[in-house]
Every structure is written in structure tokens, then in C-alpha cells.
N, C-alpha and C positions, 0 to 999 in steps of 0.2 A: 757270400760273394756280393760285390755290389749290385745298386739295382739295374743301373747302366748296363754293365758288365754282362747281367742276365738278360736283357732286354735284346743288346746288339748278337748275342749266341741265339737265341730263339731264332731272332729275324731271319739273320745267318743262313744261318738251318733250314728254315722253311722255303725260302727260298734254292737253298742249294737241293732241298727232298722234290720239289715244282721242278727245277730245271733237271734233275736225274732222271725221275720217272718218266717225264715228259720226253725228253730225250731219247733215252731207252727204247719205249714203246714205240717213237718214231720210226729209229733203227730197224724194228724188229717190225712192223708194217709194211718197211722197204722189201724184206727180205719177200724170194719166193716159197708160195705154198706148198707145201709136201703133198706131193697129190701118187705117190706110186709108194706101195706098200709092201712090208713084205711079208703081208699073208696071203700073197693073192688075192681073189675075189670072192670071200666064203658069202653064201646067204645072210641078208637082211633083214630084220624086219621093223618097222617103221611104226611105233605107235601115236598117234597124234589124238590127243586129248580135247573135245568141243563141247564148247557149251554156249548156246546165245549165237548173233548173227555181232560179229566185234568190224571193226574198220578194215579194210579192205581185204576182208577176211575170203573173200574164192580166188583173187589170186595168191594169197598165200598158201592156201590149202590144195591148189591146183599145183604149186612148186615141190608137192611131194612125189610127183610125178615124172620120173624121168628117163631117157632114152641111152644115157652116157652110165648107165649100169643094169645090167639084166637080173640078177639072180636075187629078189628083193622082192617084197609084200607089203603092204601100207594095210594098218588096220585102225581107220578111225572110230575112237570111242567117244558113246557117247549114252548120259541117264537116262533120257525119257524119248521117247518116239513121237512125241508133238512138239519138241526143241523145234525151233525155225531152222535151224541150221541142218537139219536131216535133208529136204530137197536138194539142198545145194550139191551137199557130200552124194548122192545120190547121182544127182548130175554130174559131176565131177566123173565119178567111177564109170558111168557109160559113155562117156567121153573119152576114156581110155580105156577099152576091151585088153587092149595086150598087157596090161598090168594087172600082175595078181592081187587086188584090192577087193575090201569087205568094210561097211558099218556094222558095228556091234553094239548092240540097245540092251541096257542091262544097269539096276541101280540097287546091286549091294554093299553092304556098307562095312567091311570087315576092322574098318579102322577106323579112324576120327578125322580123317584129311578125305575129303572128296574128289581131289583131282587122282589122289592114288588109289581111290576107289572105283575111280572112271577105267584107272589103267590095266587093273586088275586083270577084269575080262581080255583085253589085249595080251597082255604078258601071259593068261594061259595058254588063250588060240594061237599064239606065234609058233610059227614054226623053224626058227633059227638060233641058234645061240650068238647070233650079236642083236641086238637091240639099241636103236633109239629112239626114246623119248621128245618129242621135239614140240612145245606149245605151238595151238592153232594159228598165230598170229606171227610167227617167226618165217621171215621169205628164205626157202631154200635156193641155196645156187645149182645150177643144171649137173654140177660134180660132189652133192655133197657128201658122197654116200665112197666115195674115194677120198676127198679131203678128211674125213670120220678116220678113215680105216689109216691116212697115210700118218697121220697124230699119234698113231696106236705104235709109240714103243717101247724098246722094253724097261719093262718096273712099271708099264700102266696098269691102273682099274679103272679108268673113267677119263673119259673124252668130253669138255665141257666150253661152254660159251656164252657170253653175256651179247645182250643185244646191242644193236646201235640203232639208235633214233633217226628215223630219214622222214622226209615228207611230213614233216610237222606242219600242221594248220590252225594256224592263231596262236597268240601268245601263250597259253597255256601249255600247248602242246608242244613248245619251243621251250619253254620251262622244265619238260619231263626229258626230249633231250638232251636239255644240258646237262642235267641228272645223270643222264645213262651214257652219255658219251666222252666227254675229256674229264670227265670228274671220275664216275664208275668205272667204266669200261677201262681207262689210264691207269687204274690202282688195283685192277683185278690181271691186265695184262703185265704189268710189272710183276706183282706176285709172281705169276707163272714165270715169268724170266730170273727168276730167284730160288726156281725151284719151290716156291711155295705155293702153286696152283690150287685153286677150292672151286665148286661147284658153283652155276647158276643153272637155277631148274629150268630156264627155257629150252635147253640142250643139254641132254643128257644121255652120252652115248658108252653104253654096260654092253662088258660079255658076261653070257648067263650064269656063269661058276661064282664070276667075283661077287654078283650081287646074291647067289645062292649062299655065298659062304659069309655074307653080311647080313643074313636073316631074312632076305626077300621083300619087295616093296611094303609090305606092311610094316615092319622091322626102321624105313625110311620114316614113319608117323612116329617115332618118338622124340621127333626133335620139333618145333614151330613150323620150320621148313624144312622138304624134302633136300634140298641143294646141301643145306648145312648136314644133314644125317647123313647125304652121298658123300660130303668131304670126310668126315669125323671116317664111317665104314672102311672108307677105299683108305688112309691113312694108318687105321689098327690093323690092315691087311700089313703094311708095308709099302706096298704100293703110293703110286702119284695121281693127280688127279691132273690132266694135261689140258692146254685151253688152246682154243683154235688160235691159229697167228694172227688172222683180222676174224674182229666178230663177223657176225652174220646180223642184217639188217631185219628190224621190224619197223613196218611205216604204221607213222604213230598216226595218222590224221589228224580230225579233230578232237579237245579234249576240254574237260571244263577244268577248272579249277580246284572243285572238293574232292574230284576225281584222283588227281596228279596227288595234291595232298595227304590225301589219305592213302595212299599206294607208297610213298615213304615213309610217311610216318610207322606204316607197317613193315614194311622194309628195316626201319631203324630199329624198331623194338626185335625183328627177328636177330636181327643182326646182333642187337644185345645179350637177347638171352643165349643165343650161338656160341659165341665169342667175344663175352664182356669185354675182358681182359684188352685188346683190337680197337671195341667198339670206342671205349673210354677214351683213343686217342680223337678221334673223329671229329672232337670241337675246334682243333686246331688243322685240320685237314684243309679247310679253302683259304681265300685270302683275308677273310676278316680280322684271327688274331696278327698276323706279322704285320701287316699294314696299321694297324690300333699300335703294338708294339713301335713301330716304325714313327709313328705319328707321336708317339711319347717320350722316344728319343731327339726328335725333332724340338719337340713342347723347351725341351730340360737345356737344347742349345748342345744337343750331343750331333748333333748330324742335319744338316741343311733341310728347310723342306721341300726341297727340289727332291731330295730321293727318296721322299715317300710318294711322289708321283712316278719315278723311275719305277718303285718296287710293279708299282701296280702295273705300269706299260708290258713292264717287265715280263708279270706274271703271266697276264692274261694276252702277251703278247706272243706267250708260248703256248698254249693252249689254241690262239690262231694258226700257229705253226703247224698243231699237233692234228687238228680240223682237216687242215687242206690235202696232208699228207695222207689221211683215213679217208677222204671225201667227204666229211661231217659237214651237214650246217656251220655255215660261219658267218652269216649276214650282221652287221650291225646289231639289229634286233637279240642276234644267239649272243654279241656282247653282252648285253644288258643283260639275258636271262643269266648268262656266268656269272653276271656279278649279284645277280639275285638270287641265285642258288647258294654264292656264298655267306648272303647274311642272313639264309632262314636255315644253316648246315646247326649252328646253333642250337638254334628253338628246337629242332628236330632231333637233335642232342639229348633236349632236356625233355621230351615228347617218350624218346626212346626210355628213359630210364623210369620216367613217373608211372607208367600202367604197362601190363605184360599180357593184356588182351586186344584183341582187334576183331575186325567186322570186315570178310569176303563176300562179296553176294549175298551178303545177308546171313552167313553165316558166322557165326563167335566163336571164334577160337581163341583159347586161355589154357594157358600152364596145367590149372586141374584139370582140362578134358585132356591133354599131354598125359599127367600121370595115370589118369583115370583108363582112357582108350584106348593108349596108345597113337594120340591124334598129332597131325601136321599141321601144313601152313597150306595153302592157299588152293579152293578147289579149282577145277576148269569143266 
């Protein structure tokens, strides 16, 4: 086929996959939330995983706390009892007597993933067969424990949700929402409208059978990430893995740079050893190849170069769209990060396939401690 030929189909393309997903998800933002269920209102229970004093971390942790459901337990966990984070949660919990809540101090290590070794203790003490998982840093809404249940139907195993980046502070941390909001969040909610819904471990809402008959959270440490082991499980069930209609926010604060970096880069490399096959498409995912493409049909006098500034208006003129409609960052400033997010999607590309270890807290996690431990991805 000519080069042309191939050039104007890519562009095409990419643009018409930008303007569907983008679209789509808008639609489906519109729509209202499922908040009435029809299991009724069985018991909860709530495990929230801490470690470290993170960014606006007690009202996040105080949002597990809620009056718009009764029959419910919050059990934070947590390794060592000199964590700074213990007062808070402490505080927290006598600040609400009428909620049945407990910290649990406890660092066994049955697996190679730490954040599932936090939960552990959790997941015995509970005392209900629905369970959610839900990272320290994730702000629950006053209903979330009905929005959970109203998701749950049937052919579900798992109720999940990726975050949305609010309250960024400095460029950096405007950087990780662009990351996590019209880019992520746009291709993880399409999925699910396609029937092809996958896990994010910020949110992870199990009934205790399904995760029983998937080998139990240790069982979740043979993959890099827990999220990726919760998709693969609940999928060899038969089952779907269903994702909230709008995420749920984490305000990101302040963030540095090595920070944000190194937290995709990890992300990328999970993401590869995951689901190669997916990951592989990912270099052509932002704007950089159609518009390079676009820019070469222009060069050769196949197409004006007026509409390699359209593509881009274009592009990223839907992703404004898609912002306002979610309530996302959209300042100027989140312009620029979109467009910088699309020319480091790349390198991160090529980040993901070169090495298949990484560093959480100072912890290294690598393929052999995978085979060896039965180890995960990222502790908390």
C-alpha cells in the first residue's frame, strides 16, 4: 500500500478512536448514577490500607465515614505502630463513636506485595462478605457504599475505579493529572462501556466467594499488580469486572517531578508484563504519532498544513470538552501538561519494555520475587 495511503488511514483512525472514546465517556458521565440496588443493604466492610502521613490524607480517610449507610465497619490497616499516620486514624475513629471502626497494627508478610500484606489482617477481622478495598488517598463520596452495591449486577465479580486528579498544585502535579484524567481514566471508562472493564487497585469492591474461589488475596501477588490479578481472576470466573460511571477523586496536592515519573514508569512496565499484547499499542495512544503522521502528509503536499493544526485543535479540543463535562482541571496550564503527557507517552513506551523491575517505597519488586513469592505490585 502506498506510503500516503498509510499515512492518511493511521491519521484517520486516530483521530476517529480520540473523537469515539472521548465522546462516549462524555455520554456516559452525563448519564445518572446507579445508586439503588437490588441486594438491599447487606453488611460492609471497609478496608483502607495506610502507610506514611500522603497529601491531604485525614480528609480523605475521614470520607470513610458515613451516615447515608448503617450496616458497615471500616478497618484501617496498618505495619508498624510508630507509622505517623496511626494518631490521625485514631483520631478519626473517636471522632465517630457511632461507627463500628478499629486500626489493626500487624506486619506479616505472607506474600511478596506489601500493600496485600497490610490487608490481610483486614480481610480476616471482617466481618461481612462484601468487602472494599479502597487506597488511603482516594476521597469517598457521602453515598459510596450504595453507588458500590448499585454497580453490582448481574455477571459481576468486581466493582472498580480509577481516580481522577483534582486539586493539583504545581506543574508537576498537573502533569500526573493529566495522566490520570482524560488520557487514563477516558480509556479505562470506554473499556467498561465495551464490556471490557479491568481493575484499578485504588478501588476494589469483592464479594467474599468470588475472591474465595480466585485463591484469596495472596493468590492476587502473582501478577506485578494486584488490579491486573483482580481483572485476569474475576474474568476466568466468567464474570465482569464493572467500573464506577464517574471515578471517584484523589486530590493530588503537591508533587515533584521524580515522583510523578517514576509512578508511570511503574505503571507502564505493570501494565506490560499484564497485558503485553494492549500495552504494545500505547505508543500511538496520544497525539504525537497522527500529528507527526499528519505533519508528513503535509511535508509530501498531500494535505494543507492548515490541518495539522486542526488535527491538534481538534484533538485536544476534545479532551477540553471531555474535562468540563467530568469537572477535570482544564486551565491553560492542564493544556500544556496534555500536550506533554503526549510526547513523554513514548519514552514511557520504551521505559516499559526495557526493564521489568521497579522500586515502591523503597521496595523492588521484579518478575523473580513474582515467581519466587508469589509477589505484587505496589505496597501501601
Amino acid at each position: 500500500m502506498d506510503l500516503t495511503v498509510l499515512l492518511s488511514v493511521f491519521t484517520a483512525l486516530a483521530v476517529a478512536v480520540q473523537a469515539v472514546t472521548t465522546l462516549c465517556v462524555m455520554a456516559r458521565l452525563r448519564r445518572s448514577l446507579p445508586l439503588t440496588s437490588l441486594l438491599g443493604q447487606p453488611g460492609v466492610s471497609v478496608l483502607r490500607p495506610v502507610c506514611g502521613v500522603e497529601n491531604h490524607i485525614e480528609e480523605t480517610l475521614a470520607s470513610s465515614f458515613t451516615d447515608a449507610y448503617t450496616s458497615y465497619e471500616i478497618l484501617f490497616c496498618c505495619a508498624r505502630e510508630d507509622d505517623p499516620i496511626v494518631p490521625i486514624i485514631r483520631r478519626l475513629i473517636a471522632a465517630h463513636p457511632q461507627v463500628d471502626a478499629q486500626l489493626l497494627i500487624g506486619d506479616e508478610r505472607p506474600s511478596g506485595n506489601p500493600k496485600l500484606n497490610n490487608l490481610i489482617k483486614g480481610w480476616q477481622a471482617s466481618r461481612y462478605d462484601w468487602m472494599l478495598m479502597a487506597d488511603s488517598n482516594v476521597l469517598l463520596p457521602s453515598d459510596y457504599i450504595q453507588c458500590l452495591l448499585g454497580h453490582w449486577t448481574p455477571g459481576t465479580g468486581l466493582v472498580s475505579s480509577p481516580p481522577a486528579g483534582i486539586r493539583p498544585d504545581g506543574l508537576w502535579a498537573e502533569l500526573e493529572a493529566a495522566f490520570l484524567n482524560t488520557y487514563q481514566d477516558r480509556l479505562q471508562l470506554f473499556a467498561d462501556e465495551a464490556e471490557q472493564g479491568f481493575a484499578q487497585g485504588k478501588i476494589l469492591f469483592w464479594r467474599r466467594d468470588v475472591l474465595d474461589a480466585a485463591g484469596g488475596l495472596v493468590k492476587l501477588g502473582m501478577e506485578m499488580a494486584e488490579d491486573i490479578a483482580s481483572t485476569k481472576a474475576v474474568r476466568a470466573q466468567g464474570l465482569h469486572v464493572r467500573v464506577l460511571t464517574a471515578p471517584w477523586s484523589q486530590p493530588l496536592g503537591r508533587r515533584n517531578l521524580a515522583s510523578v515519573w517514576d509512578r508511570q514508569v511503574r505503571w507502564a512496565r505493570v501494565r506490560r508484563l499484564g497485558f503485553p499484547a494492549i500495552f504494545a499499542l500505547e505508543i500511538v495512544s496520544g497525539a504525537v504519532a497522527p500529528v507527526l503522521a499528519a505533519t508528513l502528509l503535509a511535508a509530501m503536499g498531500v494535505v494543507p498544513g492548515s490541518l495539522v493544526i486542526l488535527l491538534i485543535m481538534v484533538w485536544y479540543g476534545l479532551e477540553w470538552a471531555l474535562a468540563k463535562v467530568a469537572d477535570w482541571p482544564r486551565t491553560p496550564r492542564d493544556v500544556a501538561m496534555w500536550v506533554l503527557r503526549d510526547l513523554l507517552i513514548p519514552v514511557l513506551w520504551v521505559m516499559g519494555w526495557v526493564r521489568s523491575s521497579f522500586t515502591w517505597r523503597g521496595n523492588v519488586m521484579t518478575t523473580d520475587q513474582i515467581i519466587g513469592d508469589t509477589a505484587g505490585d505496589r505496597p501501601k
